[in-house]
gemmi code that builds the backbone of each chain (N, CA, C; Angstrom):
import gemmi

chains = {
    "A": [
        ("UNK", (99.716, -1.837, 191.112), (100.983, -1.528, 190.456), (100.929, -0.126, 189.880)),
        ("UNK", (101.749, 0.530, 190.481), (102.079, 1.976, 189.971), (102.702, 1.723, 188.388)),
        ("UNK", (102.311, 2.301, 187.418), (102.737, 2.088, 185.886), (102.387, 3.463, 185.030)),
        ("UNK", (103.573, 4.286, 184.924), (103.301, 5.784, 184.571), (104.308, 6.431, 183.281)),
        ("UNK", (103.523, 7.343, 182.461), (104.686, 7.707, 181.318), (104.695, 9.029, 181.913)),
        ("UNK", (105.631, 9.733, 182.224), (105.580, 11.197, 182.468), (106.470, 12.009, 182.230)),
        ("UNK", (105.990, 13.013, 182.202), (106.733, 14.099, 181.232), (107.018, 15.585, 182.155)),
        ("UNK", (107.324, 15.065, 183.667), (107.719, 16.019, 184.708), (108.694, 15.180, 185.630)),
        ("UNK", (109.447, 15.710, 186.248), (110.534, 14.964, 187.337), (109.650, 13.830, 188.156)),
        ("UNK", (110.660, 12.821, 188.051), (109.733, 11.319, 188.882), (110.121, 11.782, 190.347)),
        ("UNK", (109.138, 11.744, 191.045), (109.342, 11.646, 192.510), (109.557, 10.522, 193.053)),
        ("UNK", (110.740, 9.982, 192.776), (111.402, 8.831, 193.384), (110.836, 8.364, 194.861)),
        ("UNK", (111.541, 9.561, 195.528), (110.877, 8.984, 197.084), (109.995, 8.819, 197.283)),
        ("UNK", (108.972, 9.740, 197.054), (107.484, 9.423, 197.012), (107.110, 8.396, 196.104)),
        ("UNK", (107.574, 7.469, 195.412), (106.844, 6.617, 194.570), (107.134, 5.473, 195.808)),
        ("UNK", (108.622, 5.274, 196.042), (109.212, 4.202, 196.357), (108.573, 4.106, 198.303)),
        ("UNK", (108.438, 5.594, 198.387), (107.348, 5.568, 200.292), (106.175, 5.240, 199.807)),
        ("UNK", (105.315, 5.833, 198.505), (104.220, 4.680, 198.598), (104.149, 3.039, 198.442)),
        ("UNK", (105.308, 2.351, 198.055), (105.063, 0.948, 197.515), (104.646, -0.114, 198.640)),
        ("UNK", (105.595, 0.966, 200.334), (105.489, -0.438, 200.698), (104.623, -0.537, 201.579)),
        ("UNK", (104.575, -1.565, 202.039), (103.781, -2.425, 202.628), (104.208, -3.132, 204.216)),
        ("UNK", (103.282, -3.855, 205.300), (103.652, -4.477, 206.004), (104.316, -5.232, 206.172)),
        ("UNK", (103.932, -6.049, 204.688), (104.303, -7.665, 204.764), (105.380, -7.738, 203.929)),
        ("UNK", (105.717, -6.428, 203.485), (107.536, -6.566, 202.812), (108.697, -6.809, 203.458)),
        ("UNK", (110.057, -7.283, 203.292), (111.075, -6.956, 204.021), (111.602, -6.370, 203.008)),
        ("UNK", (111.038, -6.200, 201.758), (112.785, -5.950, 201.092), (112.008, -4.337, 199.743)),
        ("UNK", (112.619, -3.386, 199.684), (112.288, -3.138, 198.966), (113.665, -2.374, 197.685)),
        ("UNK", (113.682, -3.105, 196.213), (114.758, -2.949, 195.614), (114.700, -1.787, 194.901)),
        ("UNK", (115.064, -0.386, 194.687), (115.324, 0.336, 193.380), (116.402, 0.918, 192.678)),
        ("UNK", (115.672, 0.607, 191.419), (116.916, 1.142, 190.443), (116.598, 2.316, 189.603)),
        ("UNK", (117.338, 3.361, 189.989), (117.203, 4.233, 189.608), (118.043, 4.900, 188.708)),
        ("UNK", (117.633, 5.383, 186.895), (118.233, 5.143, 186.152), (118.040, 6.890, 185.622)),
        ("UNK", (119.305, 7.224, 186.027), (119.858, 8.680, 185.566), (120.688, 8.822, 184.485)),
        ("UNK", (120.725, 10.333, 184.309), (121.640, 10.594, 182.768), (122.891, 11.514, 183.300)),
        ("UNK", (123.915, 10.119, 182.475), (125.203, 10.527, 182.550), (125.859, 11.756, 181.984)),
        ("UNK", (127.067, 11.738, 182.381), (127.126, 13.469, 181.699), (128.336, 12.879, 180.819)),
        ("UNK", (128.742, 11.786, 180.293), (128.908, 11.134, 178.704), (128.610, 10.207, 178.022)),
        ("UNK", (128.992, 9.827, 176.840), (129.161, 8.632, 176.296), (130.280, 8.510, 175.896)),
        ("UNK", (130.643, 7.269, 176.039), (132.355, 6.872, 175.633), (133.076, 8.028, 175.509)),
        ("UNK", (133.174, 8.766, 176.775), (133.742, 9.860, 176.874), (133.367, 11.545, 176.382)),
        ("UNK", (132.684, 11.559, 175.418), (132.045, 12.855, 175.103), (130.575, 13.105, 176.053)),
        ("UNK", (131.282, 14.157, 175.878), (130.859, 15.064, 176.783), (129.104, 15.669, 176.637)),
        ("UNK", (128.279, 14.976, 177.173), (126.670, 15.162, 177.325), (125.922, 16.502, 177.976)),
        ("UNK", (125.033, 17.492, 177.115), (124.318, 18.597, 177.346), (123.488, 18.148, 178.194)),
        ("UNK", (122.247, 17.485, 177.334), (121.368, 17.183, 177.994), (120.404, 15.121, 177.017)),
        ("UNK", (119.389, 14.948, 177.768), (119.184, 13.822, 176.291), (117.388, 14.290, 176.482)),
        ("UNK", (116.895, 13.767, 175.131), (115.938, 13.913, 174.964), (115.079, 12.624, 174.828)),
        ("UNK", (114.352, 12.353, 175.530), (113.644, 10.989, 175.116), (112.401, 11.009, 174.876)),
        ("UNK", (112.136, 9.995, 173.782), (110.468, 10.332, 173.317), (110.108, 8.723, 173.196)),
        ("UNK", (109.163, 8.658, 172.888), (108.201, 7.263, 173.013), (106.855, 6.965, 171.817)),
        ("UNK", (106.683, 5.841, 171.671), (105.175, 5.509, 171.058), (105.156, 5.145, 172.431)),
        ("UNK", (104.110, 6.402, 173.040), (103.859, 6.375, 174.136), (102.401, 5.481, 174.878)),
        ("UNK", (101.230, 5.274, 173.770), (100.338, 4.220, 173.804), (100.696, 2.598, 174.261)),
        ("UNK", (101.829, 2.562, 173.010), (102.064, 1.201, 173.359), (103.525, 0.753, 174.533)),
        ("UNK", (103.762, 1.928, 174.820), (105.214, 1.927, 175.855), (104.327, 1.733, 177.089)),
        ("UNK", (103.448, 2.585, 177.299), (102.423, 1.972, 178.808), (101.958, 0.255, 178.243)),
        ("UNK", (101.228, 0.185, 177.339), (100.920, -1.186, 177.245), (102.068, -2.120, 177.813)),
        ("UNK", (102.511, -1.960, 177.341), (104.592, -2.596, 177.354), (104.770, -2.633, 178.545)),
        ("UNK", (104.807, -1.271, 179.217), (105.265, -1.380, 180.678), (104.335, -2.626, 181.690)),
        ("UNK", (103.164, -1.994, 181.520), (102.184, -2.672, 182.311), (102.272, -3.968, 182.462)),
        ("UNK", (102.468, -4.816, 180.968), (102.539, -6.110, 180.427), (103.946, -6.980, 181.738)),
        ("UNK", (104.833, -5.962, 181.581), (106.485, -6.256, 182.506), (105.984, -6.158, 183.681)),
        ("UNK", (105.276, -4.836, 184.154), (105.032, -5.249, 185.769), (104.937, -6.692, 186.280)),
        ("UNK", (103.253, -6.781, 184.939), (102.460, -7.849, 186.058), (103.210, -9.032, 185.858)),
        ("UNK", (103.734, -9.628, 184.791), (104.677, -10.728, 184.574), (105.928, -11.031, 185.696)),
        ("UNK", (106.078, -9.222, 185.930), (107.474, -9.419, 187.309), (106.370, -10.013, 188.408)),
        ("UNK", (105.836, -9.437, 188.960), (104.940, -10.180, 189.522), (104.553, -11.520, 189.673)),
        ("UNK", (104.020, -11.962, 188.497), (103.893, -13.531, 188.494), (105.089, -14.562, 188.553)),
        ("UNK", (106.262, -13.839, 187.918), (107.589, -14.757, 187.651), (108.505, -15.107, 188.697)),
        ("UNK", (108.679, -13.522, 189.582), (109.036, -13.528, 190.836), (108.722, -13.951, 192.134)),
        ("UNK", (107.286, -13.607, 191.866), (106.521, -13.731, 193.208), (106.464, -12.610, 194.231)),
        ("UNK", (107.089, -11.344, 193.611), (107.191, -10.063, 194.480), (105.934, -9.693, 194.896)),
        ("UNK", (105.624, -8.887, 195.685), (104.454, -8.399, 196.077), (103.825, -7.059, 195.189)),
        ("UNK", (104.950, -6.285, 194.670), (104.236, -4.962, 194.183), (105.415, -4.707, 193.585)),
        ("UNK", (105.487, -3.634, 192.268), (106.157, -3.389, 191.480), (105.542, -1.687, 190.738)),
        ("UNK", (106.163, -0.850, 190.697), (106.085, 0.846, 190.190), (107.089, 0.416, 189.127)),
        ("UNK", (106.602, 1.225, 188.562), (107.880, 1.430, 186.981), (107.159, 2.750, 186.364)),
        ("UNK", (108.116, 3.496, 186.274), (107.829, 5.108, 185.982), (108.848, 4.947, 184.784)),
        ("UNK", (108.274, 5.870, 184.033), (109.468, 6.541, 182.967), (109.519, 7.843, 182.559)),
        ("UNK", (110.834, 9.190, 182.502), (109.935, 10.157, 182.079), (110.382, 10.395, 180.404)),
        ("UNK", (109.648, 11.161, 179.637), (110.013, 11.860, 178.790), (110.403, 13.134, 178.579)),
        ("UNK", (110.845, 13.528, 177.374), (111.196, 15.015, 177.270), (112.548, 15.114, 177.481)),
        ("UNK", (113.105, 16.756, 177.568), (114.369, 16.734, 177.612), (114.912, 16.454, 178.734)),
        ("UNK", (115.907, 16.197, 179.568), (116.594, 15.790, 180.832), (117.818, 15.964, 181.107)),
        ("UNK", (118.023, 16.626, 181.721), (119.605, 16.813, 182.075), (120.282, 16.064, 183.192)),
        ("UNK", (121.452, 15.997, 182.923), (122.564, 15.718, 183.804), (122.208, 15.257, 185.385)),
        ("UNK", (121.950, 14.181, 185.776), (121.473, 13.738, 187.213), (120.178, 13.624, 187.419)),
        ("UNK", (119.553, 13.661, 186.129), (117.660, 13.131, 186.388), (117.474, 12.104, 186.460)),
        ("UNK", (116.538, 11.124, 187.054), (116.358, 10.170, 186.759), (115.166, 9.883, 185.433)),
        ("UNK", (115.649, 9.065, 184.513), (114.643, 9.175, 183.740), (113.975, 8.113, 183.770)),
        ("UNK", (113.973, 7.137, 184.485), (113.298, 5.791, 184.591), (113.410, 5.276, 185.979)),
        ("UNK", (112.721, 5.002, 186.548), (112.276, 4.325, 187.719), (111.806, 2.839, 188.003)),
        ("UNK", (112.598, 1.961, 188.624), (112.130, 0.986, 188.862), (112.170, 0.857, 190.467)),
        ("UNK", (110.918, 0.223, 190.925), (110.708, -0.185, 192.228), (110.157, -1.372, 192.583)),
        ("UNK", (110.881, -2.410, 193.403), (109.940, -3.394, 193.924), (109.980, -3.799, 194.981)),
        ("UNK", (108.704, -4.207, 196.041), (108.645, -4.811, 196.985), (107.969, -5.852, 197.065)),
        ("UNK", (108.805, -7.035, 197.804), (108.845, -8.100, 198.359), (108.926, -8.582, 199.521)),
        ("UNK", (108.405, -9.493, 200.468), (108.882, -9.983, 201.801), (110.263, -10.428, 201.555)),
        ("UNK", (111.342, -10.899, 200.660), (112.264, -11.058, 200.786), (112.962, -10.342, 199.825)),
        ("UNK", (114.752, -10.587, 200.042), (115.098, -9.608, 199.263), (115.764, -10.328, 197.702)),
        ("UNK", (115.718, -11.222, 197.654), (116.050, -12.353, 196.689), (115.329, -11.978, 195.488)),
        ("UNK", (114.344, -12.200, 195.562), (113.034, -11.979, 194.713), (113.042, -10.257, 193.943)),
        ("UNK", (113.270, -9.621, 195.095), (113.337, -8.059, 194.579), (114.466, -7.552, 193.965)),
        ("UNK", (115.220, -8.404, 194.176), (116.665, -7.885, 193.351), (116.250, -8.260, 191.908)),
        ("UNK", (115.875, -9.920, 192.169), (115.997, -10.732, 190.503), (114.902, -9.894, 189.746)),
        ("UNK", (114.145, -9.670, 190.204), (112.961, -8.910, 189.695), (112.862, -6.997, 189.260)),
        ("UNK", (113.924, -6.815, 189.817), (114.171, -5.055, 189.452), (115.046, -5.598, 188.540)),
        ("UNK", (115.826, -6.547, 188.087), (116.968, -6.395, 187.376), (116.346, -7.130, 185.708)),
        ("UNK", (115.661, -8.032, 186.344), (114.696, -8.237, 185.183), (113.768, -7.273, 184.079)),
        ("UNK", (113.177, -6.572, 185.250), (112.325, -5.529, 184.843), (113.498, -4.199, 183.749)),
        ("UNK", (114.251, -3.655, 184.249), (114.835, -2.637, 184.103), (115.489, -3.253, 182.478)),
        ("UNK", (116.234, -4.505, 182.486), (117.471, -5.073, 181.176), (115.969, -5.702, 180.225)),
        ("UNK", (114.741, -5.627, 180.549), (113.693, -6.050, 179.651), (112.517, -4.713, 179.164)),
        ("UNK", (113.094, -3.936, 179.933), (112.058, -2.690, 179.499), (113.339, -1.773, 178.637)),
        ("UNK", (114.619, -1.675, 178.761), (115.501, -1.458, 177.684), (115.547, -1.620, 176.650)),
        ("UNK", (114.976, -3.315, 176.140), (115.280, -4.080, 175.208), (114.168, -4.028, 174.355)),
        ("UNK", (112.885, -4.202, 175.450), (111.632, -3.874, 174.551), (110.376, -3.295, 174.250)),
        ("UNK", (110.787, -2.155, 175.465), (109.722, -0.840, 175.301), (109.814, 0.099, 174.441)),
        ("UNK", (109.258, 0.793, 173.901), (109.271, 1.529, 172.552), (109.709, 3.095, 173.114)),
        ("UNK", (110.528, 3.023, 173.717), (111.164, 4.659, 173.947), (112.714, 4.781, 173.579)),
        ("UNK", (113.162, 5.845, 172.954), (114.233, 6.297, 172.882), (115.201, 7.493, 173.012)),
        ("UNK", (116.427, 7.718, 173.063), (116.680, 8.889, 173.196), (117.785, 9.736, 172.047)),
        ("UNK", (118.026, 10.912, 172.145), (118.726, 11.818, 171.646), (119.650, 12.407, 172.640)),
        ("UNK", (120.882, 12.070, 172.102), (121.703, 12.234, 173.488), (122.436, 13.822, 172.450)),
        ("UNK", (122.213, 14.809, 173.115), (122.964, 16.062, 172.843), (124.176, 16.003, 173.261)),
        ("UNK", (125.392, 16.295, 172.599), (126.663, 16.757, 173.228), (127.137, 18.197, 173.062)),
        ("UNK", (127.787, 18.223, 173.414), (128.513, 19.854, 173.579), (128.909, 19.780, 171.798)),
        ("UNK", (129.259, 18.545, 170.988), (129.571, 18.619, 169.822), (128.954, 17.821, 168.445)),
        ("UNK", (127.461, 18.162, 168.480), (126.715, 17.168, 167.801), (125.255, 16.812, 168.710)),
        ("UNK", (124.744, 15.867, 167.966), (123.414, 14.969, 168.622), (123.618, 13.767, 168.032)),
        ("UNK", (123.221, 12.632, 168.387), (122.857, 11.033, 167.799), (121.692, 10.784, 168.487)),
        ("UNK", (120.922, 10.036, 167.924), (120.018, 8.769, 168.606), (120.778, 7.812, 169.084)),
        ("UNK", (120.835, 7.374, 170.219), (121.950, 6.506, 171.043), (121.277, 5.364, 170.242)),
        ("UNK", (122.836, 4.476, 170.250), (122.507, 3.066, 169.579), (121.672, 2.133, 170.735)),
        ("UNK", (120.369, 1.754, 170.143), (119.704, 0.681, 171.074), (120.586, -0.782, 170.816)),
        ("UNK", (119.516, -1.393, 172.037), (120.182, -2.739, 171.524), (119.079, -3.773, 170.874)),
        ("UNK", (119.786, -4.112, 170.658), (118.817, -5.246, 169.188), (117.859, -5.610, 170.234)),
        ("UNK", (116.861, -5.616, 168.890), (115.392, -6.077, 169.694), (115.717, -7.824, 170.108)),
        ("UNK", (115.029, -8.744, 171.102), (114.919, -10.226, 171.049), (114.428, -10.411, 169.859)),
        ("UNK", (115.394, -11.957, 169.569), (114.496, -12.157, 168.245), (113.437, -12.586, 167.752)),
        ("UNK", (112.581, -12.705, 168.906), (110.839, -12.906, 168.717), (110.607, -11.943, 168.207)),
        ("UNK", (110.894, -10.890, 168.846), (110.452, -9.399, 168.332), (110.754, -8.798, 166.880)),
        ("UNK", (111.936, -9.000, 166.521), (112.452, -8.524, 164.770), (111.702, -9.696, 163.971)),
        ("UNK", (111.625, -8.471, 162.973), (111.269, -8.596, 161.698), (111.697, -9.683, 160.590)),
        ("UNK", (112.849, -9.271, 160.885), (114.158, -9.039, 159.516), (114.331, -10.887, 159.157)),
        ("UNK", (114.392, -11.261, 159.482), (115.157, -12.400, 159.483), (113.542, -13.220, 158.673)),
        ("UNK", (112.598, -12.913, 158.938), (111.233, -13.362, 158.400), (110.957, -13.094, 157.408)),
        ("UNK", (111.397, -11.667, 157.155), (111.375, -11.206, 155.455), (112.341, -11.545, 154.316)),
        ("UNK", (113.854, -11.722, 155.275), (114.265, -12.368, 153.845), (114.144, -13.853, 153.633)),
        ("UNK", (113.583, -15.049, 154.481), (113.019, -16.323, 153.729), (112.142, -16.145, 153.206)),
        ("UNK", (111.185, -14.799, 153.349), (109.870, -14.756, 152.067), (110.371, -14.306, 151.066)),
        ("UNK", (111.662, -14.602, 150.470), (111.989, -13.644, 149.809), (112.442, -14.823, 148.557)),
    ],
    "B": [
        ("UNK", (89.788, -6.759, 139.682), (91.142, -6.177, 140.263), (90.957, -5.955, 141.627)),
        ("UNK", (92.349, -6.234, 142.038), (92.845, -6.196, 143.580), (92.414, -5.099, 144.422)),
        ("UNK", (91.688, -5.172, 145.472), (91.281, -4.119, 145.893), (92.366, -3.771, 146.990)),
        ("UNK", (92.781, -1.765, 147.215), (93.399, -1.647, 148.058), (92.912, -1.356, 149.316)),
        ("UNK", (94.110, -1.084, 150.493), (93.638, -0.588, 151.778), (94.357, 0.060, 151.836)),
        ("UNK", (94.143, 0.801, 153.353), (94.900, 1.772, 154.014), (95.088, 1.606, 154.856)),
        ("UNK", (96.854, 1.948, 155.591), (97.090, 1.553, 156.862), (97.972, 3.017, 157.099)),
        ("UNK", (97.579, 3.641, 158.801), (98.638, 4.387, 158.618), (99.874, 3.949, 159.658)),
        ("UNK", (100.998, 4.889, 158.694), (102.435, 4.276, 159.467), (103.341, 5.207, 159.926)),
        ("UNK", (103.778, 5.041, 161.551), (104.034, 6.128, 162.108), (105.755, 5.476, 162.200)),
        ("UNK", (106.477, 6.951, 162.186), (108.131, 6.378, 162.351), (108.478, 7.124, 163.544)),
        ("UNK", (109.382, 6.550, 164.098), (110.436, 6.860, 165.585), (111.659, 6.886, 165.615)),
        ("UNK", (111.918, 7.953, 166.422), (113.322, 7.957, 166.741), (114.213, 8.544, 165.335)),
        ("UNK", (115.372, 8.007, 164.995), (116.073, 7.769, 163.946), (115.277, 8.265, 162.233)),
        ("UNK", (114.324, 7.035, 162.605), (113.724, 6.767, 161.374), (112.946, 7.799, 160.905)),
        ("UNK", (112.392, 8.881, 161.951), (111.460, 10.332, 161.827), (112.523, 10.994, 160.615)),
        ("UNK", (113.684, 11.362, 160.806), (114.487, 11.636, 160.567), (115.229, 11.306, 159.185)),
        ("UNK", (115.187, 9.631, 158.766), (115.522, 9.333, 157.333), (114.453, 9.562, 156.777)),
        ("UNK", (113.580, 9.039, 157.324), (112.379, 9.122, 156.503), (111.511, 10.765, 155.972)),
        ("UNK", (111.914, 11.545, 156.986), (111.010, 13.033, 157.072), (109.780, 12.884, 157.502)),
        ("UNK", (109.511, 12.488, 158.647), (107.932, 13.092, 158.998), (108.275, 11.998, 159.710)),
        ("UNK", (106.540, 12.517, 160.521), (106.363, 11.239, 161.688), (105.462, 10.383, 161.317)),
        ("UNK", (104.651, 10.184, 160.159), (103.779, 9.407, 159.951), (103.339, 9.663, 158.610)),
        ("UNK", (102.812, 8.649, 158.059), (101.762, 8.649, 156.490), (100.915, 7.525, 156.592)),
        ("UNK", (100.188, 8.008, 155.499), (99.059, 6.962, 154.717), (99.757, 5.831, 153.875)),
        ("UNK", (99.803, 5.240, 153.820), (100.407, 3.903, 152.997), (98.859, 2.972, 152.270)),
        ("UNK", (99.117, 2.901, 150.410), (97.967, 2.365, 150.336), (98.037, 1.085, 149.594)),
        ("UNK", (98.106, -0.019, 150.493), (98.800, -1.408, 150.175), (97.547, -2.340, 149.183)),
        ("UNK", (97.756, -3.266, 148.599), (97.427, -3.977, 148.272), (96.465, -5.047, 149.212)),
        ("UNK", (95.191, -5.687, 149.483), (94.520, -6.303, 149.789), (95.938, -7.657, 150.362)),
        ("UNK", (95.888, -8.045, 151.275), (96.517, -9.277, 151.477), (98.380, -9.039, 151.749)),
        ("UNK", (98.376, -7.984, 151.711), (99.840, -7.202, 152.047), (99.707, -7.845, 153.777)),
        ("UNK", (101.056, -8.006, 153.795), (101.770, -8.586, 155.128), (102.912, -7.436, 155.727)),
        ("UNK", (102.805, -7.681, 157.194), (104.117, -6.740, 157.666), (105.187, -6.721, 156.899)),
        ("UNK", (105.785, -8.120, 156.139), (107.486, -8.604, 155.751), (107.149, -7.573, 154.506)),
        ("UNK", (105.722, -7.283, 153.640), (106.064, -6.775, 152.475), (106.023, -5.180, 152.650)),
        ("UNK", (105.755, -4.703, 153.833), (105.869, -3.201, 154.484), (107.269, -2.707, 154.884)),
        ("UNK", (107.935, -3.845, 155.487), (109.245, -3.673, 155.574), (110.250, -3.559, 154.503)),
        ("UNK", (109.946, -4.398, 153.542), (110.751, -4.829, 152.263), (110.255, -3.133, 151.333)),
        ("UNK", (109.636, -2.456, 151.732), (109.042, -1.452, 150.750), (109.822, -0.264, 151.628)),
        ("UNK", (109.999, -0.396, 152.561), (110.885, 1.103, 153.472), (112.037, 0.483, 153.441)),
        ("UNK", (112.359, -0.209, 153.127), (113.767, -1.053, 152.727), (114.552, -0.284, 151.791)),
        ("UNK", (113.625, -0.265, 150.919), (113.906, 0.313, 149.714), (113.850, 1.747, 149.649)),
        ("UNK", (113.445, 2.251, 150.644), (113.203, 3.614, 150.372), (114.712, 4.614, 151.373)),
        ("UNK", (114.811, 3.504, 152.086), (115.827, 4.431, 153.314), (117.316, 4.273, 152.757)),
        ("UNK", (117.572, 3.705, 151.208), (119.166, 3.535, 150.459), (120.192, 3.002, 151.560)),
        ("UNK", (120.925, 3.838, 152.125), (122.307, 3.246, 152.646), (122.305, 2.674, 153.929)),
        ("UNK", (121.035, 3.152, 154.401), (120.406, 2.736, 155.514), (119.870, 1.670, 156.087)),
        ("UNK", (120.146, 0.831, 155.182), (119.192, -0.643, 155.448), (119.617, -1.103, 156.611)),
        ("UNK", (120.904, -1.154, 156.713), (120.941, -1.905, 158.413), (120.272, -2.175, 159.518)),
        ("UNK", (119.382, -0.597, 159.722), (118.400, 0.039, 160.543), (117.400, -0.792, 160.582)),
        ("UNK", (116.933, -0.861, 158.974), (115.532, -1.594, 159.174), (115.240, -2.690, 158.876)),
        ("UNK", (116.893, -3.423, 158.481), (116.717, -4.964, 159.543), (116.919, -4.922, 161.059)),
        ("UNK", (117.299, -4.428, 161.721), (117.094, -4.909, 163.134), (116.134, -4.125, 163.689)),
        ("UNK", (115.032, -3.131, 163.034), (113.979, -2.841, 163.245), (112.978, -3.826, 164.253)),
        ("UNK", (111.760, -3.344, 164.336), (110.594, -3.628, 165.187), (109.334, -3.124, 164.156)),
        ("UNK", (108.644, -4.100, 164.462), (107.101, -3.663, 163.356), (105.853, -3.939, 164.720)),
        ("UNK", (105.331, -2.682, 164.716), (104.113, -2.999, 166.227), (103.034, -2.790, 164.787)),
        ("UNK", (101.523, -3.664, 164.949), (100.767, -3.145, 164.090), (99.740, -3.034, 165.357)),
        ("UNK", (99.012, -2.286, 165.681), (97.940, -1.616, 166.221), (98.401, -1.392, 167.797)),
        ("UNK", (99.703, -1.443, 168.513), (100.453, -1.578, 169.238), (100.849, -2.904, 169.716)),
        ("UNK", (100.954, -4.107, 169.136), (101.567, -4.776, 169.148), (102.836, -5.263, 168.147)),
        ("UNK", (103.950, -5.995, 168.905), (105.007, -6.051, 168.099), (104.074, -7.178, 166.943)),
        ("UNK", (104.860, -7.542, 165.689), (104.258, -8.211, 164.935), (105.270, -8.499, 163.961)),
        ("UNK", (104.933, -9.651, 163.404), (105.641, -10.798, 162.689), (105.444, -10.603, 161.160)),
        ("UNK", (106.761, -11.031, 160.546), (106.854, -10.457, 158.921), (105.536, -11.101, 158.109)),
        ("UNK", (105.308, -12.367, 158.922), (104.232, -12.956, 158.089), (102.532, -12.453, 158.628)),
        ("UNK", (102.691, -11.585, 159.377), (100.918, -11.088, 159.896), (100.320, -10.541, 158.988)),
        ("UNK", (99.391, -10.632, 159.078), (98.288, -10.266, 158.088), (98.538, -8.654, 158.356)),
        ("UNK", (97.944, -7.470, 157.318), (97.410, -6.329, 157.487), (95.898, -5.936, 157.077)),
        ("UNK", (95.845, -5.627, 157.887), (93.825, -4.830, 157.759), (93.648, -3.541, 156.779)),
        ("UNK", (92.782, -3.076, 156.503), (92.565, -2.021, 156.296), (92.428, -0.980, 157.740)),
        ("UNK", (93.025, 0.553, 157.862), (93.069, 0.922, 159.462), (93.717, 0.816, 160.427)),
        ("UNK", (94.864, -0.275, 159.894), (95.430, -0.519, 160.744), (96.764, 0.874, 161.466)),
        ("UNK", (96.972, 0.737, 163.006), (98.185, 1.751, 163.251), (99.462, 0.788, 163.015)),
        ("UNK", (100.299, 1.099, 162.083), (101.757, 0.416, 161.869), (102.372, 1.486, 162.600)),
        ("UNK", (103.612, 0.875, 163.261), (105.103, 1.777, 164.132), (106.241, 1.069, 163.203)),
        ("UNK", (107.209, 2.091, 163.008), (108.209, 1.221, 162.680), (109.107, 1.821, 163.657)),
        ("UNK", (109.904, 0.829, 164.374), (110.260, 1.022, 166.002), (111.825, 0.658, 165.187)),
        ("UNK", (112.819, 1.922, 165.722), (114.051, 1.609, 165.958), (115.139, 0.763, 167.083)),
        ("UNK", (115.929, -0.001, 167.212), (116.223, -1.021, 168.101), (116.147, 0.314, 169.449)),
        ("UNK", (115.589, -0.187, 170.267), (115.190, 1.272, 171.862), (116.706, 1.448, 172.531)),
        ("UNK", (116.343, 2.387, 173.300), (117.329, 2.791, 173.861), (117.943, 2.091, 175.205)),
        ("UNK", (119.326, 1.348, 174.754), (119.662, 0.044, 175.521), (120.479, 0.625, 176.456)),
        ("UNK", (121.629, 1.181, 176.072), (122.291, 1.863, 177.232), (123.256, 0.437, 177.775)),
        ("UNK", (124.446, 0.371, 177.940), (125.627, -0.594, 178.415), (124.695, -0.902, 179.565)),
        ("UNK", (124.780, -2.314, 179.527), (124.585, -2.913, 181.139), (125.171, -2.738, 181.980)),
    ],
}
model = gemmi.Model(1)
for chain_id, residues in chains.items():
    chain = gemmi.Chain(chain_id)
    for i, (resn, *xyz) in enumerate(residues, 1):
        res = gemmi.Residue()
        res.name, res.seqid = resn, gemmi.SeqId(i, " ")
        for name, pos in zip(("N", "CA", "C"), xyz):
            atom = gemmi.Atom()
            atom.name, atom.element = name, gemmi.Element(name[0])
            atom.pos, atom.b_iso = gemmi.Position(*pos), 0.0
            res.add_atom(atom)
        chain.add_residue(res)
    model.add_chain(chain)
structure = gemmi.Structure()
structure.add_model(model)
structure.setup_entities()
């Protein structure tokens, strides 16, 4: 399993020509670029940064689980950091499978679970301002909050 | 008397930002738990609290629970909800 944090342009094709294999038929990717807005305003560039130790841990953890859950054969998941403009991809998902069932459920898994709970985020620049884009709530295995106020 | 420890605690994203810096020394009390690390930047970030209830607590890179123990040494993250992006 290809599993990478990087901080230079992902070579898509070349990740996704190394994955496959003989015994694949199917191979799924999703390839996740930066828009040029949010809810209409207008996007420079975004910046994304990471607790980058435990974002590989994280990643790695999602591969092999896609793996076991699916039954796919092989799975890449790239991410990059740093600043990025307009039509980069900043995240990479790839999987191959002998069928294509498996590789769909399994890129789509991978991609809406490494959103939710890998430790990277971004700074979306506009032509009028910056924000940290709103994430989405962690699962609630994962938060805190709700544990601290019954100790309370 | 209670002996202390030290854990250090690194912030992300957002929180670099309320907070000022990317990291400190924090020097807790012997038997201090994640929930009472949270409840203490609770207090410190004022209008902000929203944030750090739907926060994330990793202690040595794992996510971790209000009731976990803390070590002396330990690496704390305090992780802002990540970057979700519309489905």
């Amino acid at each position: 399993m290809r599993v990478e944090i990087v901080d230079e342009v992902i070579a898509s094709a070349e990740i996704v020509a190394g994955l496959k294999a003989g015994s694949d038929g199917a191979v799924c990717v999703f390839d996740g670029i930066v828009r040029d807005n949010t809810r209409g305003r207008k996007t420079l560039h975004l910046d994304y940064e990471a607790y980058r130790e435990m974002a590989l841990e994280q990643m790695r953890t999602l591969a092999a689980e896609a793996v076991a859950k699916f039954g796919v054969r092989d799975v890449a998941l790239v991410h990059r950091l740093g600043r990025l403009v307009v039509g980069e991809t900043s995240v990479l998902v790839a999987v191959a499978s002998a069928h294509r069932g498996p590789a769909f459920e399994a890129c789509r898994w991978l991609i809406d679970t490494l959103k939710r709970t890998v430790p990277i985020w971004k700074k979306e620049q506009f032509v009028d301002g910056a924000v940290w884009a709103d994430g989405e709530p962690f699962p609630e295995e994962i938060r805190v909050t709700a544990a601290v106020k019954e100790q309370r | 008397m209670l002996q202390s420890m030290r854990v250090r605690v690194l912030f992300f994203g957002v929180l670099k930002e309320i907070l000022g810096g990317e990291d400190e020394v924090l020097e807790l009390e012997q038997g201090a738990r994640v929930g009472d690390l949270a409840a203490l930047y609770e207090g410190r970030v004022g209008s902000q609290k929203d944030l750090i209830q739907c926060m994330a607590i990793a202690v040595n890179r794992e996510y971790a629970k209000a009731e976990s123990p803390l070590h002396d040494g330990d690496e704390v993250a305090l992780l802002p909800p990540v970057s979700g992006g519309l489905r």
